[in-house]
N, CA, C and O atoms as a Maestro MAE file, in Angstrom:
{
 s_m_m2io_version
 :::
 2.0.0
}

f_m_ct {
 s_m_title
 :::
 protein
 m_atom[292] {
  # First column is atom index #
  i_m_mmod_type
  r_m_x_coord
  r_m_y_coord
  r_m_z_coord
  i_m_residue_number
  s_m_chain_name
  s_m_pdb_residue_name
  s_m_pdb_atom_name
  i_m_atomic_number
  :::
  1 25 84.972 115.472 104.758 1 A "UNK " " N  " 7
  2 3 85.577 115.749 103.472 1 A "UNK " " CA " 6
  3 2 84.465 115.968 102.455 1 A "UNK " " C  " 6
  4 15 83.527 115.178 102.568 1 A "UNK " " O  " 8
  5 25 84.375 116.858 101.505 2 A "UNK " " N  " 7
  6 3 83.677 117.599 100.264 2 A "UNK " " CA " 6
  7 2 83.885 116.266 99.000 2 A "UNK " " C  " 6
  8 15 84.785 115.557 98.549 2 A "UNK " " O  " 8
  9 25 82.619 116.465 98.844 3 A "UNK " " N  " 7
  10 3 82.589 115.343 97.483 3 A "UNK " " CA " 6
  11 2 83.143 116.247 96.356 3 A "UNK " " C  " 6
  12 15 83.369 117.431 96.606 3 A "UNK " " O  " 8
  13 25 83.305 115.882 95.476 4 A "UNK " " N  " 7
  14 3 84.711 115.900 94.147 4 A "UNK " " CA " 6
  15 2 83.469 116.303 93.257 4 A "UNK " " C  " 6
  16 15 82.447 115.620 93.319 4 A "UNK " " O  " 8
  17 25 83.548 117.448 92.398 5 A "UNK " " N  " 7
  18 3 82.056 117.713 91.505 5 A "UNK " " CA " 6
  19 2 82.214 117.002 90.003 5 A "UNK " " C  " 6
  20 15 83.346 116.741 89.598 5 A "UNK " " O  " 8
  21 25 81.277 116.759 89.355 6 A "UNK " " N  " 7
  22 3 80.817 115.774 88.959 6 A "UNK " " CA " 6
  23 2 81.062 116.221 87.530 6 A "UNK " " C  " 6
  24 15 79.891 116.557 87.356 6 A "UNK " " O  " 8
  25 25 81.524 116.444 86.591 7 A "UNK " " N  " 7
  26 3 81.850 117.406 85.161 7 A "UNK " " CA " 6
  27 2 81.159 116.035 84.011 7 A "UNK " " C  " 6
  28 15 81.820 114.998 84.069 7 A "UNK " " O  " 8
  29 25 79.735 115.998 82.877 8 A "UNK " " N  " 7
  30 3 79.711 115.616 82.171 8 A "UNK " " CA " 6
  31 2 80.771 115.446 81.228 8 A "UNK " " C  " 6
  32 15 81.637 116.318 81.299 8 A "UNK " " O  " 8
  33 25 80.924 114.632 80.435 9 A "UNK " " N  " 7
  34 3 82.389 114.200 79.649 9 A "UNK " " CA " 6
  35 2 82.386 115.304 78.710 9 A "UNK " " C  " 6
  36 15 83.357 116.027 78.490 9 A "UNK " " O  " 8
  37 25 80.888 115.428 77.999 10 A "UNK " " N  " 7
  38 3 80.904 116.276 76.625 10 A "UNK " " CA " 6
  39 2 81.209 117.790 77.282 10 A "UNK " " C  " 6
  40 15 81.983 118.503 76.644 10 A "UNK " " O  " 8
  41 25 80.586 118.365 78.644 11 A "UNK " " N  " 7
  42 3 81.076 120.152 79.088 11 A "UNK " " CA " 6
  43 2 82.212 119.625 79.574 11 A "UNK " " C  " 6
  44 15 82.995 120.537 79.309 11 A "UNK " " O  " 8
  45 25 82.903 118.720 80.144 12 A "UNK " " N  " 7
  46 3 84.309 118.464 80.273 12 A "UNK " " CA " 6
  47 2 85.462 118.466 79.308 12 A "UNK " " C  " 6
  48 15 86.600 118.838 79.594 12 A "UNK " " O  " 8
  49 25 85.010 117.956 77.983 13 A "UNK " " N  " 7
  50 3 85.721 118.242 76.513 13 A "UNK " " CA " 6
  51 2 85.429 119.951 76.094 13 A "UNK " " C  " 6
  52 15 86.248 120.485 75.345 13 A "UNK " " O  " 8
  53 25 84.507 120.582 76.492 14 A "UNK " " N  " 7
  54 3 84.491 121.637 76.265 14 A "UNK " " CA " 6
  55 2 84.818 122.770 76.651 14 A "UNK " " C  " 6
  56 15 84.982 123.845 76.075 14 A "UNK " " O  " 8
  57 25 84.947 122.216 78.331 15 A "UNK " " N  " 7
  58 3 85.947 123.138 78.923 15 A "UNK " " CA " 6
  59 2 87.421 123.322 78.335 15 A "UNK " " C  " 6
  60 15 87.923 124.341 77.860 15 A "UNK " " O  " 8
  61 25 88.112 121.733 78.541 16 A "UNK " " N  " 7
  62 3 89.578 121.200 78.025 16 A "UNK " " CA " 6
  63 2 89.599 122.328 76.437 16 A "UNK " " C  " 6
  64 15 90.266 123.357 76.340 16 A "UNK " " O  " 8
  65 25 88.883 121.879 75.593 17 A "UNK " " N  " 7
  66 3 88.824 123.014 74.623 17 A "UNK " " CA " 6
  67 2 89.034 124.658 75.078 17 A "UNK " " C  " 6
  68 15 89.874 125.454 74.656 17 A "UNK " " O  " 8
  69 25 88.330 124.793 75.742 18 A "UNK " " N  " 7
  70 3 88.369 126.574 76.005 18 A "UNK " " CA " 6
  71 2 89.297 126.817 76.812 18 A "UNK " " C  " 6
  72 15 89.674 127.984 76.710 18 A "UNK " " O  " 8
  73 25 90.016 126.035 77.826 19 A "UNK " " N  " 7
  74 3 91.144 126.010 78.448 19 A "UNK " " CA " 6
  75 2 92.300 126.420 77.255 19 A "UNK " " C  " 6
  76 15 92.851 127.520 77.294 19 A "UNK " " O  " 8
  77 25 92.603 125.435 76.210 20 A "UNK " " N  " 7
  78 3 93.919 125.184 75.651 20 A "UNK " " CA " 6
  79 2 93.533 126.135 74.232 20 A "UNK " " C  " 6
  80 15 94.410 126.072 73.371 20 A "UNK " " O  " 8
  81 25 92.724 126.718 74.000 21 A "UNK " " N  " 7
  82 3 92.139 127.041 72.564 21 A "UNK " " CA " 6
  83 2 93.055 128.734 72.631 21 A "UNK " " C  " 6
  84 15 92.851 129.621 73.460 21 A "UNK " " O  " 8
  85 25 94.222 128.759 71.292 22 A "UNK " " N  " 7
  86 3 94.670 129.607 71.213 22 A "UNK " " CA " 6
  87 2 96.294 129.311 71.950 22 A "UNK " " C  " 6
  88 15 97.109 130.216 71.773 22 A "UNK " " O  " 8
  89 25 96.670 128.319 72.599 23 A "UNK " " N  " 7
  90 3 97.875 127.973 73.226 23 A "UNK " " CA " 6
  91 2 98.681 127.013 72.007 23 A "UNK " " C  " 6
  92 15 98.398 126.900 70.814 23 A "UNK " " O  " 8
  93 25 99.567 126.505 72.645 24 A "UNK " " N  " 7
  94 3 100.720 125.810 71.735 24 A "UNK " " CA " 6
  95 2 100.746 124.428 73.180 24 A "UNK " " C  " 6
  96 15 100.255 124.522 74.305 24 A "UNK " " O  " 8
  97 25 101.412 123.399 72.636 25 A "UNK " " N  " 7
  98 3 102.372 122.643 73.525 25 A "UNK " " CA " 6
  99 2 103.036 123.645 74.179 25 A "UNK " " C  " 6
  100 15 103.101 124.824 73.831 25 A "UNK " " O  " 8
  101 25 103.529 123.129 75.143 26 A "UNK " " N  " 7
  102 3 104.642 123.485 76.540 26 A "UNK " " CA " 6
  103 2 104.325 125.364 76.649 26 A "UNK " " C  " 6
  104 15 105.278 125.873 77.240 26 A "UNK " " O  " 8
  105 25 103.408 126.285 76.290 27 A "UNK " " N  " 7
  106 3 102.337 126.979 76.666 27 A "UNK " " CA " 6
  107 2 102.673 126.778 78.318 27 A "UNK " " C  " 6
  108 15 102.931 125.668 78.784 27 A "UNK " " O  " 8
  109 25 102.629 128.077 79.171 28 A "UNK " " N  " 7
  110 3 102.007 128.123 80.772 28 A "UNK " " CA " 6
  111 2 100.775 128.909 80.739 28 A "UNK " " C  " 6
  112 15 100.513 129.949 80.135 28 A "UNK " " O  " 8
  113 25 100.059 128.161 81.542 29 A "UNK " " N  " 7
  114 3 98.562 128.584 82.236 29 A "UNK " " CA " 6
  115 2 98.876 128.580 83.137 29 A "UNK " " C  " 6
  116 15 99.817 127.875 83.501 29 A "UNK " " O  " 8
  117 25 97.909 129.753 84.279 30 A "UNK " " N  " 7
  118 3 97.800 130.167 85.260 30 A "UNK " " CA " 6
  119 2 96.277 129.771 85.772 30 A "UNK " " C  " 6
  120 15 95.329 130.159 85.090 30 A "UNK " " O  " 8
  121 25 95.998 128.865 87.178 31 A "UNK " " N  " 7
  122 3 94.915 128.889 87.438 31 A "UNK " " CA " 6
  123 2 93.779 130.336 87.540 31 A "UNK " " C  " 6
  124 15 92.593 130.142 87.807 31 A "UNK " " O  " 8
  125 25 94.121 131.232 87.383 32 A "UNK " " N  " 7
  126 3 94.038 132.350 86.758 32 A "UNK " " CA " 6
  127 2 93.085 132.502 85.608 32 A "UNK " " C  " 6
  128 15 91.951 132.979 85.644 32 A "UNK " " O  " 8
  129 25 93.740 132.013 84.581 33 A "UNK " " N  " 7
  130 3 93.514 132.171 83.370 33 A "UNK " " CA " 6
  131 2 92.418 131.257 83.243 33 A "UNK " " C  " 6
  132 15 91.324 131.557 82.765 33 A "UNK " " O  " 8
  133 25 92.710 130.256 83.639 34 A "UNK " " N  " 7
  134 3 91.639 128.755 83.721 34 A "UNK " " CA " 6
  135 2 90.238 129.145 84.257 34 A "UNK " " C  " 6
  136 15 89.169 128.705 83.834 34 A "UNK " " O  " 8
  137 25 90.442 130.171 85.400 35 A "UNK " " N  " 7
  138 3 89.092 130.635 86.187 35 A "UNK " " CA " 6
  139 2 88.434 131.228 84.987 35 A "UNK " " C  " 6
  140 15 87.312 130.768 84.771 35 A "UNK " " O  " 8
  141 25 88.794 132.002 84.279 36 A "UNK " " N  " 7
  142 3 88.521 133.395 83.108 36 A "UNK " " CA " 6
  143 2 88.048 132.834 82.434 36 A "UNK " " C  " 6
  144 15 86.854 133.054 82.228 36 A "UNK " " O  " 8
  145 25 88.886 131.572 81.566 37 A "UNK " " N  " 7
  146 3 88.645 130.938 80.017 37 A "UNK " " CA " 6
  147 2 86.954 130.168 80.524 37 A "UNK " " C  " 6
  148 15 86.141 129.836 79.662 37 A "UNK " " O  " 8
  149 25 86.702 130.008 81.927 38 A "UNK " " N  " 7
  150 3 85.392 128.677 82.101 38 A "UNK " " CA " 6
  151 2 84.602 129.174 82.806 38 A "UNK " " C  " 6
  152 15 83.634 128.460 83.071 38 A "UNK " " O  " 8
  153 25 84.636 130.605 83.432 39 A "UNK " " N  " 7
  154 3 83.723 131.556 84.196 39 A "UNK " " CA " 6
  155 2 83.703 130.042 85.727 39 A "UNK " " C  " 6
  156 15 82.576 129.973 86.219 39 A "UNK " " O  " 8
  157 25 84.343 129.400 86.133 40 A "UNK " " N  " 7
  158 3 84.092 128.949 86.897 40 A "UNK " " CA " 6
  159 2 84.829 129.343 88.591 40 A "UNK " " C  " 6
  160 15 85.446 130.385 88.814 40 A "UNK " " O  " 8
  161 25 84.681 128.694 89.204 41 A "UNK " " N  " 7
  162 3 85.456 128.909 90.609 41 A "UNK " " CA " 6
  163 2 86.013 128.828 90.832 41 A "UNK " " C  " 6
  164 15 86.675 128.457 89.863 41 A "UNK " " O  " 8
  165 25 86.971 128.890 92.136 42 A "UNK " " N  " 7
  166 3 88.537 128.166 92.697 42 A "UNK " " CA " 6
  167 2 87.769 127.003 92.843 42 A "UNK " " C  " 6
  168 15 88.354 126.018 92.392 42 A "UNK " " O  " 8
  169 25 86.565 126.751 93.358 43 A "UNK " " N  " 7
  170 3 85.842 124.932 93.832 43 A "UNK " " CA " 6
  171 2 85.739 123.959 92.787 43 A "UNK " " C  " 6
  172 15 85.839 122.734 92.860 43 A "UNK " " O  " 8
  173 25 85.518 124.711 91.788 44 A "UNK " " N  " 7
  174 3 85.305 123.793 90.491 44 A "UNK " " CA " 6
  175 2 86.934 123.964 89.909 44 A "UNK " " C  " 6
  176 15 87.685 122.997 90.032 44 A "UNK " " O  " 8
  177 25 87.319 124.938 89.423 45 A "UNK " " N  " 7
  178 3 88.155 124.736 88.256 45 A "UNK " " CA " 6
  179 2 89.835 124.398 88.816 45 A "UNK " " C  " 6
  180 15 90.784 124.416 88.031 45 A "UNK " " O  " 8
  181 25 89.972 124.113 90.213 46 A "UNK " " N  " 7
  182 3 91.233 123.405 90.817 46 A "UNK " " CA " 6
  183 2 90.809 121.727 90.297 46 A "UNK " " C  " 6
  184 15 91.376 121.131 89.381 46 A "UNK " " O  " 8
  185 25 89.624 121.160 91.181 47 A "UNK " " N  " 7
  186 3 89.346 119.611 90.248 47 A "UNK " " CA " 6
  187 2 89.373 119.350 88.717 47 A "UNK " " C  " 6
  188 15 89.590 118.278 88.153 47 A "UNK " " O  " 8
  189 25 89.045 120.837 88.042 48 A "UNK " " N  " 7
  190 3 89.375 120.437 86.197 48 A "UNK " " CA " 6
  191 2 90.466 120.428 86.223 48 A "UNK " " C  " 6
  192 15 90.898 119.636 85.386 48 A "UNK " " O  " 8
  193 25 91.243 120.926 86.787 49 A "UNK " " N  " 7
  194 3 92.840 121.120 86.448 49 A "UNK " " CA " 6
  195 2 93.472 120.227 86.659 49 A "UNK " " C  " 6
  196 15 94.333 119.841 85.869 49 A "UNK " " O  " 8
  197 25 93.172 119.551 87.987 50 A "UNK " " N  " 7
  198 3 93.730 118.439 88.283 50 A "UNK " " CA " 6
  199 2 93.331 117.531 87.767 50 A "UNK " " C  " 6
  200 15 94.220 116.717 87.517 50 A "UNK " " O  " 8
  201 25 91.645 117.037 87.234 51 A "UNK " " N  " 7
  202 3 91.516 116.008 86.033 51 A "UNK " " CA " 6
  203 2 92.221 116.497 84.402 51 A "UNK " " C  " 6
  204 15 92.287 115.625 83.536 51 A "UNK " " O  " 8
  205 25 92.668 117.780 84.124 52 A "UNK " " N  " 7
  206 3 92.889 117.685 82.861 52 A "UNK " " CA " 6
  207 2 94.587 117.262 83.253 52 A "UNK " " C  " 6
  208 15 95.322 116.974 82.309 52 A "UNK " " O  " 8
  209 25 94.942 117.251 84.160 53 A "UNK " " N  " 7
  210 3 96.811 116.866 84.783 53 A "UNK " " CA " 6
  211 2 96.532 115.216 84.337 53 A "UNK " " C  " 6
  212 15 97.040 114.566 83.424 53 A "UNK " " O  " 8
  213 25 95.327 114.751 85.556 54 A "UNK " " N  " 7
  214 3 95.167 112.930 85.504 54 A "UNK " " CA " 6
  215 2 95.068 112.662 84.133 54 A "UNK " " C  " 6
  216 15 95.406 111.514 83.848 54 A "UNK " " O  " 8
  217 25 94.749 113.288 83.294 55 A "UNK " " N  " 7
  218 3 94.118 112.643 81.395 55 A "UNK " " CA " 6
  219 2 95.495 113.093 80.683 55 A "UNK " " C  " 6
  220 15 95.799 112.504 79.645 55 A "UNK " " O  " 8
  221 25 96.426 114.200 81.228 56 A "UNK " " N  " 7
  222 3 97.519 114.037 80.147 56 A "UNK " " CA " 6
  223 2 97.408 115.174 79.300 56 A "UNK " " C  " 6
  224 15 98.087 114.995 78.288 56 A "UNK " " O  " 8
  225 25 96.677 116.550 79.308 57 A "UNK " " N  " 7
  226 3 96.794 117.790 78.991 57 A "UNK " " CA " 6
  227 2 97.468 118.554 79.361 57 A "UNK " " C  " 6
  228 15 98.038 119.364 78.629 57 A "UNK " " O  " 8
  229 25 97.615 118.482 80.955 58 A "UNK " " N  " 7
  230 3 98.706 119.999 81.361 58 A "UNK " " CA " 6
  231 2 99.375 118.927 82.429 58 A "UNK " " C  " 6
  232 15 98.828 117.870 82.746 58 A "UNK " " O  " 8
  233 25 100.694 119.399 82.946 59 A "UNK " " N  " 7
  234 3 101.576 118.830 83.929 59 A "UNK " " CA " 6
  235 2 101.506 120.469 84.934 59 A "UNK " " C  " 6
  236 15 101.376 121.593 84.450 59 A "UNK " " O  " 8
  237 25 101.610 120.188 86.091 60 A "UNK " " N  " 7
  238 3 101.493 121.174 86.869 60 A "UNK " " CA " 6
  239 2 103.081 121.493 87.359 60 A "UNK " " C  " 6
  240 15 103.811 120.577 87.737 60 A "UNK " " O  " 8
  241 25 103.523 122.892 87.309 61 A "UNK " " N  " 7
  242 3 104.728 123.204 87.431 61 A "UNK " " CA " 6
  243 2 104.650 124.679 88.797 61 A "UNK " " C  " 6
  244 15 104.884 125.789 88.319 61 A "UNK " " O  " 8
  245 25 104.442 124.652 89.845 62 A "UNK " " N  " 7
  246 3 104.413 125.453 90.848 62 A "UNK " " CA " 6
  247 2 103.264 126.094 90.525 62 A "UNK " " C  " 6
  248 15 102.437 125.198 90.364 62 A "UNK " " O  " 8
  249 25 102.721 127.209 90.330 63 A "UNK " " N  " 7
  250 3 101.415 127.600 90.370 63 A "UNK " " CA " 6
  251 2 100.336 127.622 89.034 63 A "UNK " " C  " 6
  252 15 99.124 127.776 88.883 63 A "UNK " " O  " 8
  253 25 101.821 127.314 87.946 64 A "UNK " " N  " 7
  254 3 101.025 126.926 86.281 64 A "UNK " " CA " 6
  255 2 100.881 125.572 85.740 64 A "UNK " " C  " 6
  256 15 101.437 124.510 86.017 64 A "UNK " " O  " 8
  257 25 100.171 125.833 85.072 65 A "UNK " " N  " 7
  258 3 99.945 124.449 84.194 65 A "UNK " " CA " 6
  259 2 100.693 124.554 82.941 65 A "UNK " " C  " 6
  260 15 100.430 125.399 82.085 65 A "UNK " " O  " 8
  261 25 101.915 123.420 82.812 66 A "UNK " " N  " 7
  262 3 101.953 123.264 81.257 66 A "UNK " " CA " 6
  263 2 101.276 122.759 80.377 66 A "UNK " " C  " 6
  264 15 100.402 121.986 80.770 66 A "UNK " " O  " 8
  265 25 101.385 122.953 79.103 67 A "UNK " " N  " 7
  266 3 100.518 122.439 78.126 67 A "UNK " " CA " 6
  267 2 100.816 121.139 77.562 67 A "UNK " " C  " 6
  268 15 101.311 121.391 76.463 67 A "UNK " " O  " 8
  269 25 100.790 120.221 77.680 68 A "UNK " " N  " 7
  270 3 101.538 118.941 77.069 68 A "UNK " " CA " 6
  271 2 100.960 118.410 75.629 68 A "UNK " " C  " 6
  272 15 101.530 117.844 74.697 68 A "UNK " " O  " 8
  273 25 99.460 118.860 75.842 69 A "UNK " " N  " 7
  274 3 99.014 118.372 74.423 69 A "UNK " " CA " 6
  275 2 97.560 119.354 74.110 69 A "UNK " " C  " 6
  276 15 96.628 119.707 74.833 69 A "UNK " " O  " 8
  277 25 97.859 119.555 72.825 70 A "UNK " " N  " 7
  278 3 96.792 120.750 72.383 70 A "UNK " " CA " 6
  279 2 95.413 119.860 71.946 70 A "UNK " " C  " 6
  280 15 95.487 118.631 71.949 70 A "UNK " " O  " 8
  281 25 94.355 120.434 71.631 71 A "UNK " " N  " 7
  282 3 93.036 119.716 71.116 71 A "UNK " " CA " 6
  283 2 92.953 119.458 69.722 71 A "UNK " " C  " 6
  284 15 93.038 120.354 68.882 71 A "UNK " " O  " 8
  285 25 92.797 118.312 69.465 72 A "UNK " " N  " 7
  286 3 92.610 117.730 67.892 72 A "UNK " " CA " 6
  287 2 91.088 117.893 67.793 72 A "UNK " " C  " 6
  288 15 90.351 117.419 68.657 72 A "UNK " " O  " 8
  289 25 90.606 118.594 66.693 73 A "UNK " " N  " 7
  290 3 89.354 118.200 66.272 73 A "UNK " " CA " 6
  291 2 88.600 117.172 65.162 73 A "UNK " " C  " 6
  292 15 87.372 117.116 65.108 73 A "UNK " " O  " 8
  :::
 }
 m_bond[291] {
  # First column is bond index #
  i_m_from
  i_m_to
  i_m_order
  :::
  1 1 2 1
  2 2 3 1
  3 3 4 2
  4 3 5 1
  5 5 6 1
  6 6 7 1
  7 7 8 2
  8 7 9 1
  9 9 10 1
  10 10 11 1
  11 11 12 2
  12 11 13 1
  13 13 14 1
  14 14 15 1
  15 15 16 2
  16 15 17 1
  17 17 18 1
  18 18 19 1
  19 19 20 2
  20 19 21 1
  21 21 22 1
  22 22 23 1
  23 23 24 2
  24 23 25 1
  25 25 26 1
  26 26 27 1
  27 27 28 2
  28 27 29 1
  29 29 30 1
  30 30 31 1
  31 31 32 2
  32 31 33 1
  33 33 34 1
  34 34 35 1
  35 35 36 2
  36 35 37 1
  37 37 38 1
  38 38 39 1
  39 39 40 2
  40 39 41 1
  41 41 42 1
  42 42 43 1
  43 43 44 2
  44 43 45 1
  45 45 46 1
  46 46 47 1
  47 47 48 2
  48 47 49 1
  49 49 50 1
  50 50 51 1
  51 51 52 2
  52 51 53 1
  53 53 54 1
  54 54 55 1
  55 55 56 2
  56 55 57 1
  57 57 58 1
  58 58 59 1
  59 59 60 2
  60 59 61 1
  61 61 62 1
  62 62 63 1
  63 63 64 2
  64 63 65 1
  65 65 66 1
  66 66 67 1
  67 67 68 2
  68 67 69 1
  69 69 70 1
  70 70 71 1
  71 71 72 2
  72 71 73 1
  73 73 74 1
  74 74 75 1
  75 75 76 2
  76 75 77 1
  77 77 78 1
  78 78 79 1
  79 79 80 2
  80 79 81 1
  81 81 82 1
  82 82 83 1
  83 83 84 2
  84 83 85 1
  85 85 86 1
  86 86 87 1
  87 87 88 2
  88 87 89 1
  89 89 90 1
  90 90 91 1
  91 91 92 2
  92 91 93 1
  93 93 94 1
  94 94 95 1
  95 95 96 2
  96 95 97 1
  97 97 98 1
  98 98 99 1
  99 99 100 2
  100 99 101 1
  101 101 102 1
  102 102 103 1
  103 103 104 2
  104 103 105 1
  105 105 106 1
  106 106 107 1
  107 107 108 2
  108 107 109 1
  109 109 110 1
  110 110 111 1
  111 111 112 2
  112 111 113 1
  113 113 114 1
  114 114 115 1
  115 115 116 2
  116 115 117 1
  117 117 118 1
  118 118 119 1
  119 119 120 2
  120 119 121 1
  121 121 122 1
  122 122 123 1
  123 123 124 2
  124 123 125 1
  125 125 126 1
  126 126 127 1
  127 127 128 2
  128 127 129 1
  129 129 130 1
  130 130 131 1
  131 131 132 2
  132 131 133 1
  133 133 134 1
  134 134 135 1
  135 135 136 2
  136 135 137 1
  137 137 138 1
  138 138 139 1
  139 139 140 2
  140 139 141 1
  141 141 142 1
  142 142 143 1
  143 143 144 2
  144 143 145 1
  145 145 146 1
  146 146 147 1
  147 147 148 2
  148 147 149 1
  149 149 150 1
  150 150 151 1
  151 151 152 2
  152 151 153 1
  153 153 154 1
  154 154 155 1
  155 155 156 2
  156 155 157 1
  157 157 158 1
  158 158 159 1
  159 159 160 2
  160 159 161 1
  161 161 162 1
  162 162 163 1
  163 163 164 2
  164 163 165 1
  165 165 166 1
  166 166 167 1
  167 167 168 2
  168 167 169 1
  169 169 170 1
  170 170 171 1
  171 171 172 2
  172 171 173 1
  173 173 174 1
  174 174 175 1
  175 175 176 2
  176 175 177 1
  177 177 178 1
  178 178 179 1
  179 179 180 2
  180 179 181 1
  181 181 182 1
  182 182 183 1
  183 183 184 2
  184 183 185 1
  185 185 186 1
  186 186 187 1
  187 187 188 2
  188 187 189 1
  189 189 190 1
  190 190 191 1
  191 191 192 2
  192 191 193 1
  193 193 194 1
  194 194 195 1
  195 195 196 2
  196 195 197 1
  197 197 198 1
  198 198 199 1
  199 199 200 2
  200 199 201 1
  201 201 202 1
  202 202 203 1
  203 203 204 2
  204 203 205 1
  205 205 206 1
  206 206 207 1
  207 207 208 2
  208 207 209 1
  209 209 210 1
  210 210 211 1
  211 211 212 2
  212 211 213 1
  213 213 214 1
  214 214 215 1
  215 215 216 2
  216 215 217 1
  217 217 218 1
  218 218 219 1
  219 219 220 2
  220 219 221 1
  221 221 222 1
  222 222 223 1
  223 223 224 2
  224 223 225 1
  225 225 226 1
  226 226 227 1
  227 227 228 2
  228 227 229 1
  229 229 230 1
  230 230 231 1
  231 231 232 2
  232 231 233 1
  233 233 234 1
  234 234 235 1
  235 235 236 2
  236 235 237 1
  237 237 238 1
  238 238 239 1
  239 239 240 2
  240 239 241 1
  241 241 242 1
  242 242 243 1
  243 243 244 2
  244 243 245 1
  245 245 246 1
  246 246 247 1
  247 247 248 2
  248 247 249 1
  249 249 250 1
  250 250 251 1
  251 251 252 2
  252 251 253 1
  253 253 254 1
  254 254 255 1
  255 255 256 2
  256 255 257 1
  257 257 258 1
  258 258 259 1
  259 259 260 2
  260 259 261 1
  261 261 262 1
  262 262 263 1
  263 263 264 2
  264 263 265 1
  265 265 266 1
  266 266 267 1
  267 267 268 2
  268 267 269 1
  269 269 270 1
  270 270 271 1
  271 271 272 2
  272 271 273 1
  273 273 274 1
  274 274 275 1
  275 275 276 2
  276 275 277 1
  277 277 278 1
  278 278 279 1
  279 279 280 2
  280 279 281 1
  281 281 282 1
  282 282 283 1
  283 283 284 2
  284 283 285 1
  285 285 286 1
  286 286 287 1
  287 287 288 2
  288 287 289 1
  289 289 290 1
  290 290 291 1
  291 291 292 2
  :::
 }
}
């Protein structure tokens, strides 16, 4: 089994930012879109998705992400 990659908190808040930046609450994302908004991979940006699901940003609904809560600055 593949170790889980490792996201600093502060480029982890900054992804979560560039993910949701320009969306609303209840908003669908497409892992798609997620690849685009972070120039990252299917390897990396399936584990952001699924840590921004574990923290309470998006709920996963068949192949999208809802938006549950937008970024406060």
């Amino acid at each position: 089994m593949g170790s889980l990659p490792y996201f600093d908190m502060g480029l982890y808040h900054d992804l979560v930012k560039e993910i949701l930046a320009g969306h609303q609450v209840y908003d669908r994302i497409s892992m798609g879109e997620i690849k685009d908004r972070t120039e990252l991979s299917r390897k990396y940006s399936i584990p952001l998705a699924n840590r921004m699901e574990k923290d309470g940003w998006v709920r996963r609904d068949g192949d999208e992400r809802v938006i549950l809560k937008i970024w406060q600055s």
